[in-house]
N, C-alpha and C positions, 0 to 999 in steps of 0.2 A: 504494500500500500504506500504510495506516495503522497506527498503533499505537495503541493506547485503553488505558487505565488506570481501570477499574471499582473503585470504593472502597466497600467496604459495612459499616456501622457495625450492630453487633451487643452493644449492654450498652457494657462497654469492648475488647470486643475489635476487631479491623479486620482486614477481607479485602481482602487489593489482589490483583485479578485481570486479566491482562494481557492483550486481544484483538487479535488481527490480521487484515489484509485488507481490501476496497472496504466504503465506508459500508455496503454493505445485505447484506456478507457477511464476519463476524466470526464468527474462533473463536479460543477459549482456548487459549492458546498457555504461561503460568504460572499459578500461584495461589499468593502466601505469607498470608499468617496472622500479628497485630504483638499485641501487650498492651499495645491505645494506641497514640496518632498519635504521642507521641514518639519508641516504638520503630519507628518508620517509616526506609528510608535516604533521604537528601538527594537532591536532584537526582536523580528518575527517569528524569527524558525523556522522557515521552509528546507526542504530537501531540494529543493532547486528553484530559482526567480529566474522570469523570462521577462524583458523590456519589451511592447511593443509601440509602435511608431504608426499615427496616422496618415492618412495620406496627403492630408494638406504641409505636413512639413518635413516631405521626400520632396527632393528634386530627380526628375527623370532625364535619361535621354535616349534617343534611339538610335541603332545600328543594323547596318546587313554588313558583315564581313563574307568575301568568297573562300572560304575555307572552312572544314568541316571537323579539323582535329583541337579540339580541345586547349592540349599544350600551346599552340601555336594560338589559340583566340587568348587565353592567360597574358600571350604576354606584348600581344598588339592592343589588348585592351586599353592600358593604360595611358600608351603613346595617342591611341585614336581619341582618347577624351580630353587631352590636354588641349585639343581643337576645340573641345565644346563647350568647354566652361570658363567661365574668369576667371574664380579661384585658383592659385595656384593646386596641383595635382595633391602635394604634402599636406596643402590646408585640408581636404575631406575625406569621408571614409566612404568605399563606395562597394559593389556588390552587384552581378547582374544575374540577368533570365535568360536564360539560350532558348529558343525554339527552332526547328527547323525550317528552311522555307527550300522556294524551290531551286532549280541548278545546283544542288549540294551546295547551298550558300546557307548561312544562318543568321538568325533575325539575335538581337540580342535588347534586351531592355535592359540600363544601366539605372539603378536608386544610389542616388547619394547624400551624406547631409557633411557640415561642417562639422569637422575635427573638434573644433573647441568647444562647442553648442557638447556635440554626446560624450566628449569627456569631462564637463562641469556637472551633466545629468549621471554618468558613472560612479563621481566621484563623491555626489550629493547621494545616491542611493547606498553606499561603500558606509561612509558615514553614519549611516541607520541602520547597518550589519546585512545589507542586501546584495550582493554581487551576481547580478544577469548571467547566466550561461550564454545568454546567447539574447541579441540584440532583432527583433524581425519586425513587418506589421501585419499582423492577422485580417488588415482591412487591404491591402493589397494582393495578398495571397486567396481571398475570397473572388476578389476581382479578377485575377487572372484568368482563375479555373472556373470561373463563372463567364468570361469572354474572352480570354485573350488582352492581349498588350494594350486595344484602342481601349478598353475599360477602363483604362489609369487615367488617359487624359478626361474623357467623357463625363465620368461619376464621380462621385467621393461615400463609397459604400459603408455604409455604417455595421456593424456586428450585433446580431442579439445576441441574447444570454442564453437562447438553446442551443446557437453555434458555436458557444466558446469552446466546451469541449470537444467538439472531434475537430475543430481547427487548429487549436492549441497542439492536441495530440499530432495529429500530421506534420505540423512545424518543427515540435521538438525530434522525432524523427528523419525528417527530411527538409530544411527550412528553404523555402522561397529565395528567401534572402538572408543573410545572417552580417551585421554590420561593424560584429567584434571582429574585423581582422588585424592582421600585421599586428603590433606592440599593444590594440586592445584588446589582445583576443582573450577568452577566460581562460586563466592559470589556476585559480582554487587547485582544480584535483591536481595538475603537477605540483603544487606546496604540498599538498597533502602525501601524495607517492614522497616528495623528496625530504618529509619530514619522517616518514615511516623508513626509508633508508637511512638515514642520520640515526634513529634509536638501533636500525638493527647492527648499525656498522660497531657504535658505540659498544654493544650487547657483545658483538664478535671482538673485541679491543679486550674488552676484560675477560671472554674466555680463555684469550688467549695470553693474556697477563698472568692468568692462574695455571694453566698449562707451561706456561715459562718456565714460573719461581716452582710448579713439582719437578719439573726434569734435572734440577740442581746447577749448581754452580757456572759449570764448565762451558754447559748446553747454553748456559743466558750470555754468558761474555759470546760464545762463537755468535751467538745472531743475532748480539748486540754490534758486533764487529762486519758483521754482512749488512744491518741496516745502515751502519755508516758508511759501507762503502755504497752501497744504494743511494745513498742522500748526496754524499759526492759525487756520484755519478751525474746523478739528476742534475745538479746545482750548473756542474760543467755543462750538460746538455743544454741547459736553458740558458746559459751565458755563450753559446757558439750561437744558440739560434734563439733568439730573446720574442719572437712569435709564436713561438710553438706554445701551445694554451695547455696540451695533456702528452704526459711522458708516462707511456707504462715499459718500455723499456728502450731505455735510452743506448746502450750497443746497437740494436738490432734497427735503432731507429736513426742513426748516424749513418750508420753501413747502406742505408736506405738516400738517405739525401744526398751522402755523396757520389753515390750511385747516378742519382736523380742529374747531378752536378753534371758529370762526367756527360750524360747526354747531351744537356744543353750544349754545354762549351763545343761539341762536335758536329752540333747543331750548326752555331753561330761560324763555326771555322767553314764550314764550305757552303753560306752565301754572300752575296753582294747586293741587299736590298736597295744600294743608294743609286747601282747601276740598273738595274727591274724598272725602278720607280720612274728611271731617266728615259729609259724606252718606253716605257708605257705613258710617258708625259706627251712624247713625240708623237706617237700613232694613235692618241686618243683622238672619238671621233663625236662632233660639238652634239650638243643633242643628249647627251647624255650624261647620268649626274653618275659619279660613284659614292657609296655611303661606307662601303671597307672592304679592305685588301687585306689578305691573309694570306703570307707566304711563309711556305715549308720548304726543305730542303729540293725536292725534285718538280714540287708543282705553287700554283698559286692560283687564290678562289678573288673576283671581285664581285660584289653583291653593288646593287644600287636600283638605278629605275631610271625610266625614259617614255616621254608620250607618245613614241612611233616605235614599232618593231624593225622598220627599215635602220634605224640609225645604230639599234644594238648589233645588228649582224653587217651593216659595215662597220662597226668597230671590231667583231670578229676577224672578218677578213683583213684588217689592215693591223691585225694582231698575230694572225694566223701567218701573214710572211718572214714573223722574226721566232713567235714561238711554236713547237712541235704539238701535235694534237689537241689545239685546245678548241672548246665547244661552250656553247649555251645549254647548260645541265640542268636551268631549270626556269620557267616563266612564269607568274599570276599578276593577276589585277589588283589594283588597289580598291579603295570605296572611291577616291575622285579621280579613277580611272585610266590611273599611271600604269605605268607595266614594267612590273617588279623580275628583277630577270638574277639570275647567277651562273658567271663564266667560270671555265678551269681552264688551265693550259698547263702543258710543263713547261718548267723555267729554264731548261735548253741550258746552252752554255750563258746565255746574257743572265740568270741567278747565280754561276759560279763564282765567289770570288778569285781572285786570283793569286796564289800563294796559298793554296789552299794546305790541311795536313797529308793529304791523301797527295796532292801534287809533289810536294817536298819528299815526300818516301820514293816516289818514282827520282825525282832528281838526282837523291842520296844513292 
């Protein structure tokens, strides 16, 4: 049996409504009504608080991106909104609705509100021992699944008191939208795991202190003499490499970097990036932006975009007389209908530097 604690912000006023029963079976069990989170009481108790947000004070906006993989909507989202809104991206917290449309393109509705607005209201409900799992509005997720995206601009759906429960329930399960992310996201149950680790660590500290001082004398100096060379150990690893955050074993983790080392430097020894860049400065072709260049020892990738497809593949061909095999491996659209393209070629001998180590052993 649970108890949940629905918090619903309205103007300044606040609805805390209390539900009870299995996750997928909650019903309103109270409902008070506060003028403000002040007038809220202390210490409620709930086994979980849920924030929701009505729909007058979500800001939306809408998107069709031509790609249909997930990963890749993650991480164009962000960059396609800094187009839509004033606020800077840092200032708000946002969260969207994917739906599919058609030509494997997807429709996306983005909800967002101000960063400092939902963490004065996090921090004011923190304060009356309330911490949200999880941030949604149950009047916009009503809306949706009742019409689709044009519902949000259209209506401003109100919730009764027979829908709270299986709304509530479906959100906490699966939420529409969830507006705790990045640095607000809820940490509770990790304090709680990493306070419960701290007692057992503690709990293993002094069995093992007592298992010590029975084994006698001899046994406590040899591992008190191994933890010192451990702690030296340590001390040296993090003074070679003053970034590294976590050392469980600092030999095997040296032997690793330098390792790691020895590649790069073999790396760097047989190219000539400043001579790449000078050819590809010459034979680039106008019409076309590049956004990055990525070069490897045998090959190099340019990514960027262009409003004609003519202008990317004469820059191929007049790319294609200095370097061996290179092609257009990959093309999409943008939303304002650019055409997002990525080259490869190999770097032929114009990436070799010269004086390379592999040169110098033939010379020798």
């Amino acid at each position: 049996m649970m108890k949940i604690g629905l918090i619903q912000i309205y103007g300044n006023d606040i609805t805390l409504s209390v539900l009870e029963g299995r996750k997928r079976d909650l019903r309103l069990v109270e409902q008070r009504k506060f003028s403000g989170i002040e007038a809220m009481d202390d210490g409620l108790g709930f086994d979980a608080a849920v924030l929701s947000l009505p729909l007058d004070i979500l800001q939306f906006r809408r998107l069709r991106l031509p790609f249909s993989d997930m990963n890749k909507l993650k991480e164009v989202v962000p960059y396609e909104l800094k187009r839509l809104v004033l606020d800077d991206i840092d200032d708000i917290v946002f969260d969207c609705v994917v739906r599919d449309a058609d030509n494997g393109n997807k429709d996306l509705l983005i909800t967002f509100v101000k960063r400092g607005w939902l963490e004065d209201i996090l921090r004011a409900l923190n304060a009356k021992g309330i911490d949200p799992s999880i941030v949604i509005s149950l009047e916009l997720s009503k809306v949706i699944k009742g019409g689709g995206f044009d519902g949000v601009f259209s209506e401003n759906a109100g919730v009764e008191l027979h829908e709270l429960g299986e709304l509530l329930a479906g959100e906490m399960d699966h939420p529409t939208i969830n507006l705790r992310q990045g640095d607000l996201s809820f940490t509770k149950e990790y304090r709680e795991k990493a306070r419960y680790k701290k007692r057992a660590l503690i709990l293993l500290f002094f069995l093992l202190a007592v298992l010590l001082f029975n084994s006698g004398e001899r046994v406590y100096i040899k591992r008190k003499a191994l933890k010192n060379i451990d702690f030296r150990m340590n001390g040296m690893y993090t003074e070679l490499f003053p970034g590294s955050k976590r050392v469980i074993d600092p030999l095997y983790q040296t032997r690793a970097r330098l390792k790691a080392l020895k590649g790069v430097i073999k790396d760097i020894e047989g190219i000539d990036p400043l001579n790449l860049i000078s050819v590809l400065s010459e034979r680039w072709s106008p019409g076309v932006v590049l956004a990055e260049l990525n070069i490897d020892t045998d090959f190099f990738v340019l990514k960027g975009s262009s409003s004609q497809l003519k202008d990317i593949e004469r820059l191929v061909s007049r790319l294609g007389e200095v370097f061996p095999d290179i092609e257009i491996s990959e093309t999409d659209r943008t939303v304002d209908g650019k055409l997002r393209y990525v080259i490869k070629g190999a770097t032929g001998s114009v990436g070799k530097a010269f004086g390379s180590q592999g040169e110098k052993d033939e010379a020798g």
